[in-house]
Structures are given as C-alpha cells and as structure tokens.
C-alpha positions as CSV (number, residue, x, y, z in Angstrom):
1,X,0.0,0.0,0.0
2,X,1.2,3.3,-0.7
3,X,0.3,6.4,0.9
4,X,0.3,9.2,-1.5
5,X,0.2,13.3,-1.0
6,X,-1.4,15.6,-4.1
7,X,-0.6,19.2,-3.6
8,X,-2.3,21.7,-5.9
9,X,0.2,24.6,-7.0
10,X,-2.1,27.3,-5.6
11,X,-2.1,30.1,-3.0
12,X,-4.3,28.0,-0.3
13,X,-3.5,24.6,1.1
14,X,-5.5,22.6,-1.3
15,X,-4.6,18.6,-0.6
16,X,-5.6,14.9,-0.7
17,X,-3.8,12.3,1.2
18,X,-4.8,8.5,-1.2
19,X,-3.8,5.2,0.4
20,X,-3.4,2.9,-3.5
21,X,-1.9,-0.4,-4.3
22,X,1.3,0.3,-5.6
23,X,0.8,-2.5,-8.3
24,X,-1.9,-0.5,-10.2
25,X,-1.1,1.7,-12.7
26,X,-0.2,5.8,-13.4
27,X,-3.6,5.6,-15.3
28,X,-5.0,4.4,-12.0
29,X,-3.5,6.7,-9.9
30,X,-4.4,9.9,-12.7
31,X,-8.0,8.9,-12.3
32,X,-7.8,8.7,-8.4
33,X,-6.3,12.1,-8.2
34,X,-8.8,13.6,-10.7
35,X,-11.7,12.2,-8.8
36,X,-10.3,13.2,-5.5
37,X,-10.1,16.6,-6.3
38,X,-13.8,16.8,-8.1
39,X,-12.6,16.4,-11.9
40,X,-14.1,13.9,-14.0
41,X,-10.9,12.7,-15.3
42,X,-12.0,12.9,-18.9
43,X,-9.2,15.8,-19.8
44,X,-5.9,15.5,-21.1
45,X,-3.3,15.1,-18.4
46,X,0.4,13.9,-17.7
47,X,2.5,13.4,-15.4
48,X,6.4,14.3,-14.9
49,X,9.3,12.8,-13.6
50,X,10.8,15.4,-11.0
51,X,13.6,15.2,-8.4
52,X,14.1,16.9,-5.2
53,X,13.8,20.4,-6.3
54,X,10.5,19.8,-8.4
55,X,12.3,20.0,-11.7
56,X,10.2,18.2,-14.6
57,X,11.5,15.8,-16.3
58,X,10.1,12.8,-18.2
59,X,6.8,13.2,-19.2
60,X,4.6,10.1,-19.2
61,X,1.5,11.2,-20.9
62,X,-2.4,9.5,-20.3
63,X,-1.8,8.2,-23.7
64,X,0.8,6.4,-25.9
65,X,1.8,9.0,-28.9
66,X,4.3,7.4,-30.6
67,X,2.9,6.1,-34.4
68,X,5.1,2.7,-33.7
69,X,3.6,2.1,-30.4
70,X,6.8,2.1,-28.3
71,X,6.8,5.0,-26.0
72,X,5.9,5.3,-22.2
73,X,2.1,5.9,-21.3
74,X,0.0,5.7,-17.8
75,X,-1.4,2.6,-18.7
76,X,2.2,1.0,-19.0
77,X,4.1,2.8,-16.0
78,X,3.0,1.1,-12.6
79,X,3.1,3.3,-9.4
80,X,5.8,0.8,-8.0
81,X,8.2,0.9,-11.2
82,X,7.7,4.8,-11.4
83,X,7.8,5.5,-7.1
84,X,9.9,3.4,-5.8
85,X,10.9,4.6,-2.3
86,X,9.4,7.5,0.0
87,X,9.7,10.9,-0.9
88,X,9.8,10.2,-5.0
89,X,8.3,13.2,-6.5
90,X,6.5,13.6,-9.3
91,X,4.9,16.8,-11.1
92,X,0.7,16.0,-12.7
93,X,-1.2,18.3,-14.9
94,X,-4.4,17.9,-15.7
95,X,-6.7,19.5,-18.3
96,X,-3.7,21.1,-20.7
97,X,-5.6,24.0,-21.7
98,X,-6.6,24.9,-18.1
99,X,-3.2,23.4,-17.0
100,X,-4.0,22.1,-13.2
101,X,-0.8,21.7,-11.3
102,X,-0.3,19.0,-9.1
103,X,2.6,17.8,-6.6
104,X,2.6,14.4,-5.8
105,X,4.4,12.4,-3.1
106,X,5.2,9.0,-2.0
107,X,5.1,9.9,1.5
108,X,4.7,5.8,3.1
109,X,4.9,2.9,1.5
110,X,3.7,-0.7,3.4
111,X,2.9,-4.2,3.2
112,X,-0.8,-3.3,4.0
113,X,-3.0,-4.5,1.7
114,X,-5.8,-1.8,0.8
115,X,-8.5,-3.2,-1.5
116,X,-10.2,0.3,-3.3
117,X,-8.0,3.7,-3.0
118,X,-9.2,5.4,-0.2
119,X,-8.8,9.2,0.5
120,X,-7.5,9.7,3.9
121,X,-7.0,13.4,4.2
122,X,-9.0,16.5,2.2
123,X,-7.9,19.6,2.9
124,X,-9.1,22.8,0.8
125,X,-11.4,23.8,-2.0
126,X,-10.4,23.6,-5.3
127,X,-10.7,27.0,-7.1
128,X,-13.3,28.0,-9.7
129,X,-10.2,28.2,-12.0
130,X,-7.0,26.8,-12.2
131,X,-4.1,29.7,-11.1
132,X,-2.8,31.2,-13.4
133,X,1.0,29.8,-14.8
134,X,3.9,32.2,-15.6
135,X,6.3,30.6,-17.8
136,X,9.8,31.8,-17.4
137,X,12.5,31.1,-19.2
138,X,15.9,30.8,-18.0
139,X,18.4,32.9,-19.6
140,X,20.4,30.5,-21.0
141,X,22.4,32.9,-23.2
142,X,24.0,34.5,-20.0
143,X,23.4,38.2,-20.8
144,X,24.5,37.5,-24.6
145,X,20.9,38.2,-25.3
146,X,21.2,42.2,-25.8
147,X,24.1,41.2,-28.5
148,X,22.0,39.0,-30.2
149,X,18.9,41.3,-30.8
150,X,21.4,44.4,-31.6
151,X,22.2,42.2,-34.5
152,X,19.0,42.0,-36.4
153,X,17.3,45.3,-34.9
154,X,18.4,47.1,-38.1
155,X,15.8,44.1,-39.8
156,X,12.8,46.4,-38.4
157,X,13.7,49.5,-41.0
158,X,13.7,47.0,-44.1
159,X,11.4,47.0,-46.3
160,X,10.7,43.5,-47.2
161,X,7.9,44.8,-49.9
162,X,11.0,45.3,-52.7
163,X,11.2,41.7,-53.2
C-alpha cells in the first residue's frame, strides 16, 4: 500500500492524502487524483518525472503518442516501477488547456494491503479556475541576449515589400 500526497500549486492549502496499491497503474492513480479533487478525469493530463527540487523531467503522458507504439504511457508505468521509495516526486497536470498543477508524493509505503483507494485526508477547495501559470525562461544565453537582438534590430527598418 502506498500512501500518496497531491498538492495543488495554488495560494491556499488545497490537498488529498490517497492510500493505493502500488501494483496499479499511473492511469489508476491519474484517475484517483482527478476524482479526489472533483474532476471527471475525462481531460488530457500527464505526469512528470521530477527530483528533489521539483524539476520536470520525463513526461509520461495518459496516452501512448508514438505512431510505432513504443513509448511510455500511464497505462504501461505502474506506481511501483515509477515511485519506488518514500519521498519520489513527481509533477501531474491535468486539463492542458486549463493546465492544473499538481505535486505528488510518496510519503509511506507498506505491506498493508488496501482493496479500493481510499482518501484519507481532504484539505481545501479547489478553485473555480486553475491559477494562473507564468512561464519563465531561464536565460540560457547568459546576458548574450542584448548582442544577439542588436544584430537584427536594423531588420525592423527593411522593407521586405521590394522583393
């Protein structure tokens, strides 16, 4: 049995504390969350390999997109394979055009044996609407930036009609 925390990336404490059999699948678990949190689970969603700091990684999508039938899905990842030991992280958003953001922790794991996912813990109201997400970039070009638009700021005075 696992014993799983889902954190909504939003101002107030919004949380669900699920006890799951670690044999089922992310599909499983992406349904669990949805319903815990008062979604229907019929949306788009993923979820993200992260490490300590909450950096995404991997994505392991609700469905297989690869044409040949290879890649990683939900359906193919178990909770066990993907969390192995307590404290594994990983990042879950649901419903990409409203882009809910979820943290997710293995917080216990045991030899209990729980039959249906229960939800132990409920803590917050969901919003009306998902917060809004600011997507930063990180200057990778360390400061060379400036040089780089200098170079093709003289483009704005051409006239590109001539040809």
């Amino acid at each position: 049995m696992y014993k799983v925390r889902v954190i909504l990336d939003t101002k107030e404490d919004v949380i669900r504390t699920l006890l799951i059999d670690e044999a089922k699948s992310l599909e499983h678990l992406h349904f669990e969350i949805a319903k815990s949190f008062g979604f229907d689970g019929q949306e788009m969603a993923s979820f993200y390999r992260t490490d300590e700091e909450w950096n995404q990684g991997e994505e392991i999508p609700l469905f297989n997109m690869a044409e040949a039938g290879e890649e990683i899905s939900m359906a193919t990842c178990g909770i066990n394979e993907t969390l192995p030991f307590a404290n594994d992280k990983l990042i879950y958003v649901y419903d990409f055009l409203q882009m809910w953001t979820f943290y997710v922790e293995l917080v216990e794991l045991s030899d209990e044996v729980v039959a249906e996912v229960k939800t132990i813990l409920s803590v917050g109201e969901i919003p009306e609407e998902a917060p809004e997400k600011e997507f930063v970039a990180d200057d990778l070009l360390g400061g060379a930036d400036d040089e780089f638009k200098d170079n093709f700021e003289s483009l704005d005075d051409f006239d590109f009609d001539n040809y």
